[in-house]
PDB file with one MODEL, atoms N, CA, C and O in Angstrom:
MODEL        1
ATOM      1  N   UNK A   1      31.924 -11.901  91.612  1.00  0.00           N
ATOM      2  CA  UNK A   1      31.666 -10.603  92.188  1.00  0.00           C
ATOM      3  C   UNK A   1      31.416  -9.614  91.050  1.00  0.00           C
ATOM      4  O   UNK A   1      32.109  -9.706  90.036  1.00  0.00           O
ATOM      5  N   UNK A   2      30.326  -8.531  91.166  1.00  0.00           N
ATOM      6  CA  UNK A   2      29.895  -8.045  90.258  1.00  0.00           C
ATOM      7  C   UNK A   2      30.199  -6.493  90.551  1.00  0.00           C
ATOM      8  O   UNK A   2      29.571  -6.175  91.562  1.00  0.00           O
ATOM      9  N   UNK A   3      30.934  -5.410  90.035  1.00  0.00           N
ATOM     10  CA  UNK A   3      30.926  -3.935  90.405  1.00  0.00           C
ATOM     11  C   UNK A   3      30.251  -3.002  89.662  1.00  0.00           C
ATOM     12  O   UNK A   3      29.627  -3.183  88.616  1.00  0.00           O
ATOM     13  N   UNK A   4      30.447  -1.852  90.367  1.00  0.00           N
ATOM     14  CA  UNK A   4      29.631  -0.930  89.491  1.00  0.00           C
ATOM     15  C   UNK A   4      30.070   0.390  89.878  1.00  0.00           C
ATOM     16  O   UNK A   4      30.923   0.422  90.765  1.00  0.00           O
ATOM     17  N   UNK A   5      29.624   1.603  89.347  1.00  0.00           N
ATOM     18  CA  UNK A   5      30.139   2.676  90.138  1.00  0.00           C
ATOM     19  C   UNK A   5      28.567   3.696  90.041  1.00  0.00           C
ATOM     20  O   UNK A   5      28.182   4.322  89.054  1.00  0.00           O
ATOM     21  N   UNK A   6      27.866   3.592  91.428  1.00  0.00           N
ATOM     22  CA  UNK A   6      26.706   4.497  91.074  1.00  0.00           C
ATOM     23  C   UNK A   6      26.923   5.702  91.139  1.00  0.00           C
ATOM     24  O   UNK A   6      26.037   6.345  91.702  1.00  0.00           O
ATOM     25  N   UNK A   7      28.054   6.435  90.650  1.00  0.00           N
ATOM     26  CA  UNK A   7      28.116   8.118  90.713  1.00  0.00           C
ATOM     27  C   UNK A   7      27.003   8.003  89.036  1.00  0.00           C
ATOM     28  O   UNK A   7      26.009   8.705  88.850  1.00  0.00           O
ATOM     29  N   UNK A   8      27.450   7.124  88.201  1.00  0.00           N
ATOM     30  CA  UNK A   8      26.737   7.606  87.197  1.00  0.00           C
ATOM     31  C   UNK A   8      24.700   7.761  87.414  1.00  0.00           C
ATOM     32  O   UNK A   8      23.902   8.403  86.731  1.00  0.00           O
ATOM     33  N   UNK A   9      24.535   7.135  88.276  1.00  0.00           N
ATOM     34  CA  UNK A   9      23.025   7.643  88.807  1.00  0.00           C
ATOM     35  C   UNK A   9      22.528   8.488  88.899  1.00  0.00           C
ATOM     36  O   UNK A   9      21.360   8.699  88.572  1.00  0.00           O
ATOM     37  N   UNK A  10      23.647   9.555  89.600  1.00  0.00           N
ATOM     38  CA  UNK A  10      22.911  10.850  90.135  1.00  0.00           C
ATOM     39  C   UNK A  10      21.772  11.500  89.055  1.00  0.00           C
ATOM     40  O   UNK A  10      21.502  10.900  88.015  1.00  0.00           O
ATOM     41  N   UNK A  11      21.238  12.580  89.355  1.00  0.00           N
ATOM     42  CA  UNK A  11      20.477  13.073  88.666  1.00  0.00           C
ATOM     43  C   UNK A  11      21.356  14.467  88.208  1.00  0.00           C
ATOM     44  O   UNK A  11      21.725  15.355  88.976  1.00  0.00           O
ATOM     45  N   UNK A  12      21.478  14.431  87.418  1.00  0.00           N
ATOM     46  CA  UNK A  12      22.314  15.675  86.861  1.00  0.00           C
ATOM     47  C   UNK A  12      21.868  16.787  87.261  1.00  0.00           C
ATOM     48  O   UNK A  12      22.411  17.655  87.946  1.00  0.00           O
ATOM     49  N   UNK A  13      20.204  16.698  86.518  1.00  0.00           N
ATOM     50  CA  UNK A  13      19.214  17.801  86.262  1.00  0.00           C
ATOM     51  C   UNK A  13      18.495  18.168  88.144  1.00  0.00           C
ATOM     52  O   UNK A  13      17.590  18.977  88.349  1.00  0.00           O
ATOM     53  N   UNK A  14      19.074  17.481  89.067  1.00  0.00           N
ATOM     54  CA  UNK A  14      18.847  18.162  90.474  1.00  0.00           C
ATOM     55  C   UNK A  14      19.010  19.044  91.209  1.00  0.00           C
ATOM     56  O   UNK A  14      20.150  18.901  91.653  1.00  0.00           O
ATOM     57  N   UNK A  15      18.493  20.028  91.692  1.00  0.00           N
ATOM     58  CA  UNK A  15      19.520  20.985  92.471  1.00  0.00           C
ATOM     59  C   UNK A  15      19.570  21.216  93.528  1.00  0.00           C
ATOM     60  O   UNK A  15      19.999  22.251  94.039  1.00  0.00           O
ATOM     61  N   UNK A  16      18.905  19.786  94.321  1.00  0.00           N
ATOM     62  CA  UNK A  16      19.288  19.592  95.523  1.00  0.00           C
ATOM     63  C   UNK A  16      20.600  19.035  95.664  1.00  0.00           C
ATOM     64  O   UNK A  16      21.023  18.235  94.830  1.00  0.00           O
ATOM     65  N   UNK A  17      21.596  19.568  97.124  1.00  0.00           N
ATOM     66  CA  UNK A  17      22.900  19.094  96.922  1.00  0.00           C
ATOM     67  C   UNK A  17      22.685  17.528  97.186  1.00  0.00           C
ATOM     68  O   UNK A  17      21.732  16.909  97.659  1.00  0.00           O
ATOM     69  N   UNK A  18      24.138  17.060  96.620  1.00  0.00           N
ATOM     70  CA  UNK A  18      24.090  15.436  97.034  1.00  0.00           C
ATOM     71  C   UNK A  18      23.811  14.559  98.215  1.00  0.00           C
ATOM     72  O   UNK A  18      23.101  13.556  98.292  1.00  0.00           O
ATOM     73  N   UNK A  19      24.515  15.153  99.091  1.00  0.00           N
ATOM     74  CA  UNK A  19      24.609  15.264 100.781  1.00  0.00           C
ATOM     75  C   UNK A  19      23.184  14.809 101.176  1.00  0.00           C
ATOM     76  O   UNK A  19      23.005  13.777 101.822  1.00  0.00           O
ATOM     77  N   UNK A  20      21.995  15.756 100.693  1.00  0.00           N
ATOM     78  CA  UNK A  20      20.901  15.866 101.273  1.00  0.00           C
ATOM     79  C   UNK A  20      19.677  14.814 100.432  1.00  0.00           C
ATOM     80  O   UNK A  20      18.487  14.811 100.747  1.00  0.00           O
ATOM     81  N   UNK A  21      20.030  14.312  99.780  1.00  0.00           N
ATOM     82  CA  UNK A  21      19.226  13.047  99.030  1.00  0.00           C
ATOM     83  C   UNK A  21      18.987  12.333 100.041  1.00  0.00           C
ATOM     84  O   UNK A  21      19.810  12.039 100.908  1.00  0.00           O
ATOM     85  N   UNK A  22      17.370  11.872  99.982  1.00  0.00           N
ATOM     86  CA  UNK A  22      17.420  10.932 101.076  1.00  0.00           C
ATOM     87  C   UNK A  22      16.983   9.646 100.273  1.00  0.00           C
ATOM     88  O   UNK A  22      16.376   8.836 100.973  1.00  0.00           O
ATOM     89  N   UNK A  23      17.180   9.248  98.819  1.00  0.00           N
ATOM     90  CA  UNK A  23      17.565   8.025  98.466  1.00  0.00           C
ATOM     91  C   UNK A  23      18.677   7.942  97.719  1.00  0.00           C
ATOM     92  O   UNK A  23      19.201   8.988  97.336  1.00  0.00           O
ATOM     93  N   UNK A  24      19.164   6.842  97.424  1.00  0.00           N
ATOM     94  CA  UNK A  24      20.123   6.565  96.566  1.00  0.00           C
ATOM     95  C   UNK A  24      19.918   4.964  96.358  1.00  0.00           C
ATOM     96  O   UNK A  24      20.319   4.173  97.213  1.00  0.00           O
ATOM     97  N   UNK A  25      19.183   4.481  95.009  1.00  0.00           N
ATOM     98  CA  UNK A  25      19.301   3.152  94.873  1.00  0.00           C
ATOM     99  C   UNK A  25      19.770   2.901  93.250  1.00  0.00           C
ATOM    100  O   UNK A  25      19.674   3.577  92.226  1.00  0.00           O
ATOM    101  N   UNK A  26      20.264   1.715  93.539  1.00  0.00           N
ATOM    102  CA  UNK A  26      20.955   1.497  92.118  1.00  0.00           C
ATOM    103  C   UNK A  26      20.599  -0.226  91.910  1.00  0.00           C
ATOM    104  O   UNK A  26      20.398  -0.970  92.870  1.00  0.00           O
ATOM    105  N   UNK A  27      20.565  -0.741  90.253  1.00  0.00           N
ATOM    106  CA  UNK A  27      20.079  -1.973  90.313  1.00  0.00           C
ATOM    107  C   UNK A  27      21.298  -2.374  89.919  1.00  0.00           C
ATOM    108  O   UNK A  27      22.092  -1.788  89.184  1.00  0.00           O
ATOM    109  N   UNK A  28      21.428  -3.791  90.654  1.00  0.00           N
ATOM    110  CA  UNK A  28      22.628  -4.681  90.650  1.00  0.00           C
ATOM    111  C   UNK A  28      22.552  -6.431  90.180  1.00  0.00           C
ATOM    112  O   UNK A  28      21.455  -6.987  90.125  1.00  0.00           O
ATOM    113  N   UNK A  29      23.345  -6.893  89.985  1.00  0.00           N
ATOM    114  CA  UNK A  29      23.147  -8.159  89.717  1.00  0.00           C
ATOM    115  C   UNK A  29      23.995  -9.252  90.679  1.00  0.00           C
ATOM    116  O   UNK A  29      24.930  -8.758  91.309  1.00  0.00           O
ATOM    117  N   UNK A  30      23.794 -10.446  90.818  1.00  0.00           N
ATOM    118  CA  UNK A  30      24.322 -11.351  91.187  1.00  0.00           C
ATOM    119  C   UNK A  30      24.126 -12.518  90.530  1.00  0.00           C
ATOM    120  O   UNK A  30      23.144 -12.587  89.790  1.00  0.00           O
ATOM    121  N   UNK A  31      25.094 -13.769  90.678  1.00  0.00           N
ATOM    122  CA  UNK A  31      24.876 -14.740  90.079  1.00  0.00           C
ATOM    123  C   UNK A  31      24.619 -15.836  91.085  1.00  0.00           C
ATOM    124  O   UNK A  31      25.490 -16.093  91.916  1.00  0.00           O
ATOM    125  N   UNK A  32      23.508 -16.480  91.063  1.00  0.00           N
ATOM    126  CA  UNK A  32      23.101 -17.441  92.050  1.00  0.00           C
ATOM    127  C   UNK A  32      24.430 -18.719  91.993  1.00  0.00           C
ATOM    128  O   UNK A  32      24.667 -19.380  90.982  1.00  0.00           O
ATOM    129  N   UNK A  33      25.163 -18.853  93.283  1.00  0.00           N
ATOM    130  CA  UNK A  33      26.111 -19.815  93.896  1.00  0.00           C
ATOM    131  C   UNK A  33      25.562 -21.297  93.615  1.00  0.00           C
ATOM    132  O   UNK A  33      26.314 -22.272  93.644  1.00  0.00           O
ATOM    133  N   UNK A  34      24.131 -21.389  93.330  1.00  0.00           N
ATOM    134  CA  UNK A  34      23.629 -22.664  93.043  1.00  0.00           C
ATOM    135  C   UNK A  34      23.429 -23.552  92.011  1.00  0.00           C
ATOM    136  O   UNK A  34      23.687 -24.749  91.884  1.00  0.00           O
ATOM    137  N   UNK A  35      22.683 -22.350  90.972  1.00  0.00           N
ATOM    138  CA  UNK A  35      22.671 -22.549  89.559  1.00  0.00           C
ATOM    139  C   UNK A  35      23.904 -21.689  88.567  1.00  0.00           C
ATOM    140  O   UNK A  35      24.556 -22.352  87.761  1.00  0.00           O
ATOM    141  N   UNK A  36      24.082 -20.577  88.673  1.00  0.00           N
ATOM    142  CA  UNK A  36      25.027 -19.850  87.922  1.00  0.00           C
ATOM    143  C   UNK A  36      23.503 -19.011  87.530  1.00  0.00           C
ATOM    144  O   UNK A  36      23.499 -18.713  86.336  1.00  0.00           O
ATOM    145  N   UNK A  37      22.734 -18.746  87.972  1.00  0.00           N
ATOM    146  CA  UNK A  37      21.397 -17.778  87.097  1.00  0.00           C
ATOM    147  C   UNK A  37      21.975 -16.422  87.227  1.00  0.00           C
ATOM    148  O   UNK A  37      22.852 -16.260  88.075  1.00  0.00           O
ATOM    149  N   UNK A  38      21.557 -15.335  86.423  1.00  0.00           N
ATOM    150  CA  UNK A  38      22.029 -13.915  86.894  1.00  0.00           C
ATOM    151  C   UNK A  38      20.634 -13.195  87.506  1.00  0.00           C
ATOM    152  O   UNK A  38      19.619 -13.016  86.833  1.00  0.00           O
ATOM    153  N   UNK A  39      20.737 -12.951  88.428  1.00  0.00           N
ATOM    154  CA  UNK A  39      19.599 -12.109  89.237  1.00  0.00           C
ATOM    155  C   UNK A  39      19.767 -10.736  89.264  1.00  0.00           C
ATOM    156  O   UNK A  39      20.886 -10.337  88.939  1.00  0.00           O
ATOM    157  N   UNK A  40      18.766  -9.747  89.632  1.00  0.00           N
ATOM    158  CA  UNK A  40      19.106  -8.678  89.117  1.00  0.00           C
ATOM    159  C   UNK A  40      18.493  -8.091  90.959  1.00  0.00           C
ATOM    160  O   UNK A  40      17.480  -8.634  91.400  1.00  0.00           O
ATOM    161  N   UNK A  41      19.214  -7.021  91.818  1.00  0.00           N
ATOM    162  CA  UNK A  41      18.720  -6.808  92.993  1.00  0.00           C
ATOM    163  C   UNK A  41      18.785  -5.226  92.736  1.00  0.00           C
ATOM    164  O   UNK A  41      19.399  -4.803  91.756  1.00  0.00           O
ATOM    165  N   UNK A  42      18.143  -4.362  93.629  1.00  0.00           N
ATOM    166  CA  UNK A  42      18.676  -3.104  94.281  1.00  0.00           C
ATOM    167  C   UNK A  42      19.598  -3.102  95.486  1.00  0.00           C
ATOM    168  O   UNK A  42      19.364  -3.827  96.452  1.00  0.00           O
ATOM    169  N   UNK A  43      20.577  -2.342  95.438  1.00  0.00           N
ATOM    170  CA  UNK A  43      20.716  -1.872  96.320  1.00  0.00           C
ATOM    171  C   UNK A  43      20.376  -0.203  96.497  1.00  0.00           C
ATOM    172  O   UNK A  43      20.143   0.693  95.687  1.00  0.00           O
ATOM    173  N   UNK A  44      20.476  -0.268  98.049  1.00  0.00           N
ATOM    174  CA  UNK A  44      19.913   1.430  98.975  1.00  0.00           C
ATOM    175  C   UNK A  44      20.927   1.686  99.646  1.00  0.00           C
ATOM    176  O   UNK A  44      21.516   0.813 100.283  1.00  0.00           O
ATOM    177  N   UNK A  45      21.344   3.092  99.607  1.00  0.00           N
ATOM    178  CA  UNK A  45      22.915   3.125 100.055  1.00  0.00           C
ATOM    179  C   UNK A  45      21.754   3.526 101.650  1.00  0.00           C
ATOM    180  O   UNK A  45      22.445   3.253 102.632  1.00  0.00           O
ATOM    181  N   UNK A  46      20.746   3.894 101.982  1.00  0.00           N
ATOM    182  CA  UNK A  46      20.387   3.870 102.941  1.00  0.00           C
ATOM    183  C   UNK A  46      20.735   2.759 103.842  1.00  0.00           C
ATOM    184  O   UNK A  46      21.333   3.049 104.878  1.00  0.00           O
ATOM    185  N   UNK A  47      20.541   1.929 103.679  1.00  0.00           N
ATOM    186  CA  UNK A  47      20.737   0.644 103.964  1.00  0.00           C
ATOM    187  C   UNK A  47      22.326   0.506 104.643  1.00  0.00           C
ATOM    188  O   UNK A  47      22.805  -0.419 105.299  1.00  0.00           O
ATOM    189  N   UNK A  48      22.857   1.646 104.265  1.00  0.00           N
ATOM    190  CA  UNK A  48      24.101   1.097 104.760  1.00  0.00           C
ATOM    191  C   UNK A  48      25.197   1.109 103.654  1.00  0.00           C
ATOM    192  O   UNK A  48      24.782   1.167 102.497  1.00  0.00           O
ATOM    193  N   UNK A  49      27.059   1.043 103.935  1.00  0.00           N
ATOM    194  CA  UNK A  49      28.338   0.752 103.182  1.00  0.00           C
ATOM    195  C   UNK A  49      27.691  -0.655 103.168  1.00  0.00           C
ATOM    196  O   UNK A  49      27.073  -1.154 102.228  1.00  0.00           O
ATOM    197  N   UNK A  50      27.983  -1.286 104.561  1.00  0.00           N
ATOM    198  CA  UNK A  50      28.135  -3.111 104.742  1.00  0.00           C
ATOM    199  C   UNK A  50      26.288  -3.775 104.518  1.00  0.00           C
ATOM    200  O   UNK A  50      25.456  -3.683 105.421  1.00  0.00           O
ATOM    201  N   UNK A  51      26.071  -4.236 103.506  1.00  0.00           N
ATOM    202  CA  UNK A  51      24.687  -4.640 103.529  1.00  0.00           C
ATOM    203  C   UNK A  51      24.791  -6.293 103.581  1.00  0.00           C
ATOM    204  O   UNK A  51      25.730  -6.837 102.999  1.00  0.00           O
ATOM    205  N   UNK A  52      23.930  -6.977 104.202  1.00  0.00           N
ATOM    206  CA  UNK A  52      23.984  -8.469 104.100  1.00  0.00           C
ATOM    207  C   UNK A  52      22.441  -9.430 104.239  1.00  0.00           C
ATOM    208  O   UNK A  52      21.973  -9.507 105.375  1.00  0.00           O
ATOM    209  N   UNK A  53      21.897  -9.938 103.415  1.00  0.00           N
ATOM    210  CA  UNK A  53      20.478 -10.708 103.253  1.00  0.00           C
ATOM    211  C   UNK A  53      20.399 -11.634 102.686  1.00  0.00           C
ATOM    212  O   UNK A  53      21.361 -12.183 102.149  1.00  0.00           O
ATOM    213  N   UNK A  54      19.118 -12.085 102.658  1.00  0.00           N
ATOM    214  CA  UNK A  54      18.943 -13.648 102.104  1.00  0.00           C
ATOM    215  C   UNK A  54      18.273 -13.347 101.133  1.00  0.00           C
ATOM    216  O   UNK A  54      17.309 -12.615 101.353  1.00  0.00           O
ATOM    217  N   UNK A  55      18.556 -13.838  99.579  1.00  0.00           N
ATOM    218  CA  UNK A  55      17.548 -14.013  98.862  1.00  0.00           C
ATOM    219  C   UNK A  55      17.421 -15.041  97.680  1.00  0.00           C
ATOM    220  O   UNK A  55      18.449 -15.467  97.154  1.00  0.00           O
ATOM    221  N   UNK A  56      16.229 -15.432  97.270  1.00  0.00           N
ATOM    222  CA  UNK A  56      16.375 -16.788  96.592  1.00  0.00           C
ATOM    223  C   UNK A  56      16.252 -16.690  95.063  1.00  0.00           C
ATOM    224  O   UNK A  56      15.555 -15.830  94.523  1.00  0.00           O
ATOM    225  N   UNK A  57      16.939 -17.583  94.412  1.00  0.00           N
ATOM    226  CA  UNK A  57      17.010 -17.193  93.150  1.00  0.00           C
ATOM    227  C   UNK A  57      15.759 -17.533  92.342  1.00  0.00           C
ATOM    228  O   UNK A  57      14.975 -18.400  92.728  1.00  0.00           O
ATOM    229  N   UNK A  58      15.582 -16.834  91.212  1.00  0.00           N
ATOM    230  CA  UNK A  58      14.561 -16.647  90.593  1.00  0.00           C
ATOM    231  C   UNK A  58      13.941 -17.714  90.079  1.00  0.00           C
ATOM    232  O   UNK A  58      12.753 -17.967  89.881  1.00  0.00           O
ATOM    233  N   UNK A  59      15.373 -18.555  89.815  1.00  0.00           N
ATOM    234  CA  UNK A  59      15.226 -19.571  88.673  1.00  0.00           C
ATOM    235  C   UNK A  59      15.133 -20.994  89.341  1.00  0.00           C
ATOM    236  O   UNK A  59      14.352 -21.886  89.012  1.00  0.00           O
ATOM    237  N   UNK A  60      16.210 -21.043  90.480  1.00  0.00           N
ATOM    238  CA  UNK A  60      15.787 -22.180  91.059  1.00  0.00           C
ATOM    239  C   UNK A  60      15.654 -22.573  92.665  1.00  0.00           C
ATOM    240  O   UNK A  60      15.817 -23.684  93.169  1.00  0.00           O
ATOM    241  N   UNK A  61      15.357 -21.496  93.228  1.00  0.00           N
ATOM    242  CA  UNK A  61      14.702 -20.844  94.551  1.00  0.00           C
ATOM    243  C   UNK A  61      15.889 -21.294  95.312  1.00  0.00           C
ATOM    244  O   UNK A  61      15.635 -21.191  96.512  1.00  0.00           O
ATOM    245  N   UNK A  62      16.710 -21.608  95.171  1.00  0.00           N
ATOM    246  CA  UNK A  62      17.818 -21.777  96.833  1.00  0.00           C
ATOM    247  C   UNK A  62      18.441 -20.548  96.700  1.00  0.00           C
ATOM    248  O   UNK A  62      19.117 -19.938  95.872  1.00  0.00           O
ATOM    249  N   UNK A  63      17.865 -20.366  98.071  1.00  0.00           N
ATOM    250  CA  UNK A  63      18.803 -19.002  99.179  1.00  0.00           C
ATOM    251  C   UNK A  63      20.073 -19.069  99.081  1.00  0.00           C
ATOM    252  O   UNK A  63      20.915 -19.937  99.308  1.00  0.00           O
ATOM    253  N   UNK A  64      20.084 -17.705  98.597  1.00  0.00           N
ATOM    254  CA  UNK A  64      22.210 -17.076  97.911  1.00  0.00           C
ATOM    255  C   UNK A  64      22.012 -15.997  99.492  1.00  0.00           C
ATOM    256  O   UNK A  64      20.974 -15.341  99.578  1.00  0.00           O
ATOM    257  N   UNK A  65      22.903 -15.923 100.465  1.00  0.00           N
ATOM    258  CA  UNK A  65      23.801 -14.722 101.072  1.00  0.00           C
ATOM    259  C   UNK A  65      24.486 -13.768 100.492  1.00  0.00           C
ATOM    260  O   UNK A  65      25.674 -13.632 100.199  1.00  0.00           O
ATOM    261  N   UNK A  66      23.260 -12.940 100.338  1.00  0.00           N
ATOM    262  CA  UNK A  66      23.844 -11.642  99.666  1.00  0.00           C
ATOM    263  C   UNK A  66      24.777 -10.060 100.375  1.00  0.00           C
ATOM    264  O   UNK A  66      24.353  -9.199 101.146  1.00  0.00           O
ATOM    265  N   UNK A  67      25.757 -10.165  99.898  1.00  0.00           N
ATOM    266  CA  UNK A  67      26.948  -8.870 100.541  1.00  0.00           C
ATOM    267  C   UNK A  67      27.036  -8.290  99.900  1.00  0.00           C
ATOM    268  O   UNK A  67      27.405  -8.754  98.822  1.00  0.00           O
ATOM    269  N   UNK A  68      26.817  -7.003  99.972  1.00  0.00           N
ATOM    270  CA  UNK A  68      26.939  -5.694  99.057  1.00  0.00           C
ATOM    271  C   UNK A  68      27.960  -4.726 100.021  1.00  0.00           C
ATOM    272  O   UNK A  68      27.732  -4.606 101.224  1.00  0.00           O
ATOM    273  N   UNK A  69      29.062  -4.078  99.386  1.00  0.00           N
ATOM    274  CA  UNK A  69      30.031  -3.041 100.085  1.00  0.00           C
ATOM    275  C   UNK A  69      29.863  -1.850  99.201  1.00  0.00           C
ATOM    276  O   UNK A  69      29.684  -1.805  97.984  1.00  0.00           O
ATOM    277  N   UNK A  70      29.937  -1.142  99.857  1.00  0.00           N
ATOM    278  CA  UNK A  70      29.760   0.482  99.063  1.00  0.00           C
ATOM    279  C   UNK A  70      31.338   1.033  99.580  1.00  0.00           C
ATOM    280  O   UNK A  70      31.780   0.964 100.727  1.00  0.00           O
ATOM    281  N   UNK A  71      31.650   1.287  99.028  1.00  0.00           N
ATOM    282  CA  UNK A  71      33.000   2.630  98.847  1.00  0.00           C
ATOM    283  C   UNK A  71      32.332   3.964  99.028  1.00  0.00           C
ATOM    284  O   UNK A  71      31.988   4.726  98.124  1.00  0.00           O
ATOM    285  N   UNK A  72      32.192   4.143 100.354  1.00  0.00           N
ATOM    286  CA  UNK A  72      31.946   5.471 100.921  1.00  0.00           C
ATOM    287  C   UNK A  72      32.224   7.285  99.668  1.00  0.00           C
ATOM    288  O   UNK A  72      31.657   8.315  99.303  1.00  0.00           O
ATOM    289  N   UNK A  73      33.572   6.453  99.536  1.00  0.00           N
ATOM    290  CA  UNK A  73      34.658   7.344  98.751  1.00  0.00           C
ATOM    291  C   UNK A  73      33.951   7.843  97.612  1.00  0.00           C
ATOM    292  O   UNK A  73      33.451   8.953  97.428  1.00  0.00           O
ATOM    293  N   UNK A  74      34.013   6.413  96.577  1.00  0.00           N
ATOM    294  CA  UNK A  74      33.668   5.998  95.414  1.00  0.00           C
ATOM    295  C   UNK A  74      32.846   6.151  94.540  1.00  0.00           C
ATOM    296  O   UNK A  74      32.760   6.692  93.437  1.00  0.00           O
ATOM    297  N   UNK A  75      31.780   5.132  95.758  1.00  0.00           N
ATOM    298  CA  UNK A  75      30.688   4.880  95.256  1.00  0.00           C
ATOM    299  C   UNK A  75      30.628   3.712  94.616  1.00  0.00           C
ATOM    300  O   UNK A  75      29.680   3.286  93.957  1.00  0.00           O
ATOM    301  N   UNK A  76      32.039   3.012  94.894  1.00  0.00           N
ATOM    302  CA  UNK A  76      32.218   1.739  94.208  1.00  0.00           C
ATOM    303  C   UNK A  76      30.764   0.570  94.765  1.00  0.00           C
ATOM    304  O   UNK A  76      30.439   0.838  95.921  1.00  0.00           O
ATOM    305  N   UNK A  77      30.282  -0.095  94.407  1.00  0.00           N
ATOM    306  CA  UNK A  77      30.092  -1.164  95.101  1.00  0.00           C
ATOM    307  C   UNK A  77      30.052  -2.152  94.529  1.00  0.00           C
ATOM    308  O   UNK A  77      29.830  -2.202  93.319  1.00  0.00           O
ATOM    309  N   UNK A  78      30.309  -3.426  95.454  1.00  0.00           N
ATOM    310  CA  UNK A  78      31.220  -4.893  95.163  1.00  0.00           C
ATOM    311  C   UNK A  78      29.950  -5.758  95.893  1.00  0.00           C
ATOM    312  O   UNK A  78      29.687  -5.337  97.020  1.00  0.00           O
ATOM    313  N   UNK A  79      29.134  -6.888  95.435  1.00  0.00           N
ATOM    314  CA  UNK A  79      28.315  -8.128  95.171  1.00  0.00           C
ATOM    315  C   UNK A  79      28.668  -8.980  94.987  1.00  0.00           C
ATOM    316  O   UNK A  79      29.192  -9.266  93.910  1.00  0.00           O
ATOM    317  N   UNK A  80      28.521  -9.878  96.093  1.00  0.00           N
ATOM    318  CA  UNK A  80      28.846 -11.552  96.500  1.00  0.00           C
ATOM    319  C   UNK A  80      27.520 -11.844  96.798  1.00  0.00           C
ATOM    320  O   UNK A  80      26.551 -11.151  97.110  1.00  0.00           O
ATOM    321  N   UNK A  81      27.803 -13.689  96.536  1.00  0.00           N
ATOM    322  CA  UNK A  81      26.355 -13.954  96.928  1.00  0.00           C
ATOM    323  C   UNK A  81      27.521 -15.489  97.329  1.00  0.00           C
ATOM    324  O   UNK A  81      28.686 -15.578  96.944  1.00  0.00           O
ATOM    325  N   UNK A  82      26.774 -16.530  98.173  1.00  0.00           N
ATOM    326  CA  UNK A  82      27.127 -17.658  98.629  1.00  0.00           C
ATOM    327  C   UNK A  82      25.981 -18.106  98.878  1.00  0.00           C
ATOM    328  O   UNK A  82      25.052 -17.382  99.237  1.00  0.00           O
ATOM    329  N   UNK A  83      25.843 -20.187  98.618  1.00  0.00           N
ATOM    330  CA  UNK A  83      24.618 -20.813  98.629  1.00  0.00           C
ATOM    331  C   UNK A  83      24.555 -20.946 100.268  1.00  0.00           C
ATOM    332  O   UNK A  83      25.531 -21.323 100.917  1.00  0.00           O
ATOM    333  N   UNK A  84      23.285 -20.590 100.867  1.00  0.00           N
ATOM    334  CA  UNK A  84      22.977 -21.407 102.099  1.00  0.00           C
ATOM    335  C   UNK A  84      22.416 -22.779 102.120  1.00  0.00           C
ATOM    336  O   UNK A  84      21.298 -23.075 101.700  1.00  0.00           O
ATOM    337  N   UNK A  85      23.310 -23.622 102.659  1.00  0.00           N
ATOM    338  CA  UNK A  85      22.670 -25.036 103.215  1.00  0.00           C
ATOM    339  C   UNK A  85      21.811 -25.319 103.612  1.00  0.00           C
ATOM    340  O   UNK A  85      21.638 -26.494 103.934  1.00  0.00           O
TER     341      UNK A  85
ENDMDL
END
């Protein structure tokens, strides 16, 4: 599991309030459940706290189940990936 904290993203130099952003993406990594490869994803807090998809690794294409959680609070977010059969 891989964390991060995207408060450091923001744009400092903005002066629109935070609230009213209508993106927020940050690049993340995972490690493919199949090979051990490190992949590199976005997440979009649009998208959601609870995010969940399929995607295949770079290196040796089997589909990882990807879970991303956002900390509402935080801003923490926490990356799992598991091989699909």
């Amino acid at each position: 599991m891989i964390t991060d904290n995207l408060d450091d993203l923001d744009n400092e130099n903005s002066s629109e309030p935070k609230e009213s952003r209508s993106y927020f993406e940050a690049e993340q990594q995972y490690q493919c459940a199949a090979c051990g490869e490190t992949n590199d994803i976005f997440v979009d807090i649009a998208e959601g706290y609870s995010q969940s998809f399929v995607e295949e690794c770079y290196a040796c294409d089997k589909p990882n189940q990807i879970t991303i959680a956002i900390d509402p609070n935080t801003g923490q977010v926490s990356v799992g990936s598991d091989l699909i059969s």
